[in-house]
N, C-alpha and C positions, 0 to 999 in steps of 0.2 A: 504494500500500500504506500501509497504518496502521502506525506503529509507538507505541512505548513505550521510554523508558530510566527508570531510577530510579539516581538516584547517592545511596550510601546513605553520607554522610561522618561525619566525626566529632561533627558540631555537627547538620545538617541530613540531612532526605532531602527529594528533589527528582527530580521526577515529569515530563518532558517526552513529550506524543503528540502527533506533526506526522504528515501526509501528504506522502508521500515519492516523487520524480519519480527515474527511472534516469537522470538529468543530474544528481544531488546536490542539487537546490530540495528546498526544506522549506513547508510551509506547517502552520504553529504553531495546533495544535487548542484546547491544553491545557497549562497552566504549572504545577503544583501546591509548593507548601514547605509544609512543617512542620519544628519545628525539634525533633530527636527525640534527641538528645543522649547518641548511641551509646557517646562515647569518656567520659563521666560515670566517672568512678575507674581508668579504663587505665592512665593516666601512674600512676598511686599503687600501684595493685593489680597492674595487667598481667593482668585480667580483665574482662571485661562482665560487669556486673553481673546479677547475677538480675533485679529490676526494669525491669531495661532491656530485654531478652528479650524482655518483656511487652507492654514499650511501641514497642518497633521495630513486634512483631508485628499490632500493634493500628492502624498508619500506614500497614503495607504490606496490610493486609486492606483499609484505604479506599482507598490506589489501585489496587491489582488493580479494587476495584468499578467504580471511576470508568477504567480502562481497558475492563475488561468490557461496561460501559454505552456505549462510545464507541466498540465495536468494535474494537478493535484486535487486529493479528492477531496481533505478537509483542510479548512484557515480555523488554528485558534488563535485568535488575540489576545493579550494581557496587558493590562496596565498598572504603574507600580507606585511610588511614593507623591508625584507629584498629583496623578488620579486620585489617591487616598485623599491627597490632602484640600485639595481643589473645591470650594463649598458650590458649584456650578458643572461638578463632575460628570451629574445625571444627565445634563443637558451635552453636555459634550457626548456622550456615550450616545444620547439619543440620536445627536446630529450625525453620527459618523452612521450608525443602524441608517439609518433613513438614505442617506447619500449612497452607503457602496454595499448598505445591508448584510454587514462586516460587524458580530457582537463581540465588544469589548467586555473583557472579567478584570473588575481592578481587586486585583490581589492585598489580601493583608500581608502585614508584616512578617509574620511566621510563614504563612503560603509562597512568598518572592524567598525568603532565607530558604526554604525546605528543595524549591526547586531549582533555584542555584546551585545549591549545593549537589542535588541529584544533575543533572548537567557536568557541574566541573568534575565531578569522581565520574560521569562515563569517560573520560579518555583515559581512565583504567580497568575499564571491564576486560574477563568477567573480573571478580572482585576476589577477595579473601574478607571474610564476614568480621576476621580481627583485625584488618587493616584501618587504620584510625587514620581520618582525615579532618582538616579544617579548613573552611574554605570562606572567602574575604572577599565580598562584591562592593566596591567602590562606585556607585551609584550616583548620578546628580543633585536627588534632592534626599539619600539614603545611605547608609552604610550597614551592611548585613554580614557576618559572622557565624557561622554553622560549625557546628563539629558533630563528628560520626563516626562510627564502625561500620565500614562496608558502605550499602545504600542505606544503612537507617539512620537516621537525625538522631542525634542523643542531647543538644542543646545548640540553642539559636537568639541570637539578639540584632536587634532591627534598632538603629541608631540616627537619630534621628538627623543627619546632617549627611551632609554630601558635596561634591566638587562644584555644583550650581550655587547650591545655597550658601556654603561657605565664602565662594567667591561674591554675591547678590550683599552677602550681609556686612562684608569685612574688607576683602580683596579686589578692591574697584580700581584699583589702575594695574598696570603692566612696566613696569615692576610697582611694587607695594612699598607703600611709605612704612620707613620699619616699625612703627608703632602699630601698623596695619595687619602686620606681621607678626609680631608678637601677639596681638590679638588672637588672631586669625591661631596660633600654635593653641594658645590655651586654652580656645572655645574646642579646639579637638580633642583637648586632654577633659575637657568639662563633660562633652559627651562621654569620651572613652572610659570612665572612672571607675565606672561597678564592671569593665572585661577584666575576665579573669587569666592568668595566665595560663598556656596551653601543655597540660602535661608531658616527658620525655615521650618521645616515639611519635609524637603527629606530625604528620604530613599537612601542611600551610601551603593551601593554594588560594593565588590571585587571579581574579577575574575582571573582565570589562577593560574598558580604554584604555585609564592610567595607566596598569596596569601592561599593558599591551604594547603602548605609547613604549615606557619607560624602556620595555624589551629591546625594541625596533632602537631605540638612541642608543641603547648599553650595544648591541650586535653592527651599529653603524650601517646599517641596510637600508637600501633609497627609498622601501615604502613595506609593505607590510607584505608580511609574508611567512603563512600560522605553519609551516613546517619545520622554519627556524625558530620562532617566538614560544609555541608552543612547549611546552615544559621548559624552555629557559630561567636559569637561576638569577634572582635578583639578592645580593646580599644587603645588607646595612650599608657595607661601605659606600656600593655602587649607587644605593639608593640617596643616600646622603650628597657622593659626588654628583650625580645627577641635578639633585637638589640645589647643588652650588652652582652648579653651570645654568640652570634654568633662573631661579632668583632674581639676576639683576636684569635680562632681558626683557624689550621694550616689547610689543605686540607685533609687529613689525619684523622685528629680528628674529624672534619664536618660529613665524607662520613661513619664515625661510625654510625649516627646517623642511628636510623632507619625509623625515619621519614622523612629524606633528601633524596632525588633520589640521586645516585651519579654523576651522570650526572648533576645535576645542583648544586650541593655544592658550584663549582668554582664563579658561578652568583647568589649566593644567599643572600648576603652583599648586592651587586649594588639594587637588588629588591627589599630590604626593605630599603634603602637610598630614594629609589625614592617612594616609599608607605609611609614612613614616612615623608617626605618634602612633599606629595598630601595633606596625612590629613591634616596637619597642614593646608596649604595655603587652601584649600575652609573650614576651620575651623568645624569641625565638631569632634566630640569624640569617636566617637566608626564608624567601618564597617564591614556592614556583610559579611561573605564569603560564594561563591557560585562556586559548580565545572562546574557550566555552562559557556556558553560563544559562541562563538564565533559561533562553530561547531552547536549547537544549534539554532542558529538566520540563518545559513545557510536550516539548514534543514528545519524548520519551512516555510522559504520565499519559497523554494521548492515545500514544498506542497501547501501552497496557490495559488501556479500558476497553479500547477494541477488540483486545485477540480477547479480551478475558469475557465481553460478550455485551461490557457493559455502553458502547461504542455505538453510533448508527449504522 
């Protein structure tokens, strides 16, 4: 069977269609991003914006196409922190149903951590049921934290900031007035307070842009490319030099890079402020990165309702 997820987040929407085996294999058709920039004024307004309406609906009409062209037999949508938070969410949900008849499910906080987390652990299936993972979604307006044995969740926290909002709330210029800065470090440690550190033996996996980002500048590769990035080790040091080299750069200078989207240049400081104050606090020295996530743990749960019968 053909499927389709679209994770419709705060910063990105992202478009996975694999062909899907009743043993949970995937084999990966189609990868789609755009960076569509849903949670733009939430944190300030506590509304999506009119224009943004506009331009979700304008991203999801091209991957419906491109799902349609490729056959696929089901689209599920998801949408994540900036949906949750948004007091005008049902309307938006409505407008996109009406327009491409395309139903949006805005996930809680535990529901985005659980299948994050099911996503980044499939690029180790099948599994060992004692292999203990922990898995880090660096999110726009979200930072989610899973750990587990095997595919089961054992604990999960959904924190309430992200690389948009941090940047909306704190991080308004390119580079950051150091006072802005300093802020910007302690409002992540404010969030980060009750993680607990992660015990000997777990496997720390990164997901989403920063994340990704970070790979692609550490490997000095012209654009992105998830056979090298994928499981890539990011240490403390790396992340930190990283940190150094990004910090005083203008907007301008950043969106040079070729390994930076330009689209996210602007939030790309706030995401490793908040990636650097995780490791540190569950103490751990090195995380892998992985371009899975999210869209992934959607798809998967997908098909298992299918073969299992529960499925259309």
């Amino acid at each position: 069977m053909r499927f389709a997820s679209i994770d419709i987040g705060t910063n990105t929407v992202l478009m996975l269609v694999a062909d899907v085996q009743e043993n949970g294999s995937l084999k990966v058709i189609r990868d789609e991003h755009f960076i569509g920039r849903l949670g733009k004024g939430v944190d300030e307004h506590g509304i999506i914006l009119t224009e943004t309406f506009q331009r979700i609906q304008g991203i999801l009409s091209q991957l419906k196409d491109i799902a349609g062209a490729l056959g696929v037999t089901r689209i599920s949508a998801c949408g994540t922190s900036a949906l949750r938070d948004a007091q005008n969410r049902r309307e938006f949900v409505e407008f996109i149903r009406n327009a491409l008849s395309i139903d949006i499910r805005i996930l809680s906080g535990d529901e985005e951590a659980n299948l994050t987390y099911l996503g980044a652990v499939s690029d180790y299936f099948p599994l060992d049921d004692s292999a203990r993972y922990a898995v880090l979604d660096i999110g726009g307006g979200s930072t989610e934290i899973v750990a587990g044995s095997g595919t089961t969740v054992i604990s999960s926290s959904s924190i309430d900031i992200g690389s948009v909002r941090l940047t909306e709330r704190v991080l308004k210029t390119n580079p950051p007035e150091p006072m802005a800065l300093e802020n910007a470090v302690r409002l992540a440690r404010q969030h980060l307070q009750n993680i607990e550190v992660l015990p000997p033996g777990v496997k720390l996996i990164g997901v989403a842009g920063t994340l990704t980002t970070l790979a692609a500048l550490d490997l000095r590769i012209p654009g992105f490319d998830r056979t090298l990035i994928n499981r890539h080790a990011l240490s403390m040091e790396t992340i930190e030099r990283l940190f150094q080299e990004i910090r005083p750069l203008t907007l301008d200078q950043l969106r040079r890079y070729p390994q930076i989207h330009p689209s996210r240049a602007d939030i790309l400081l706030a995401g490793i402020i908040i990636l650097k104050e995780t490791v540190r606090k569950v103490g751990v020295s090195t995380i892998s990165v992985s371009d899975r996530g999210l869209r992934y743990g959607i798809l998967i749960q997908d098909a298992r309702s299918f073969f299992s019968g529960r499925g259309p």
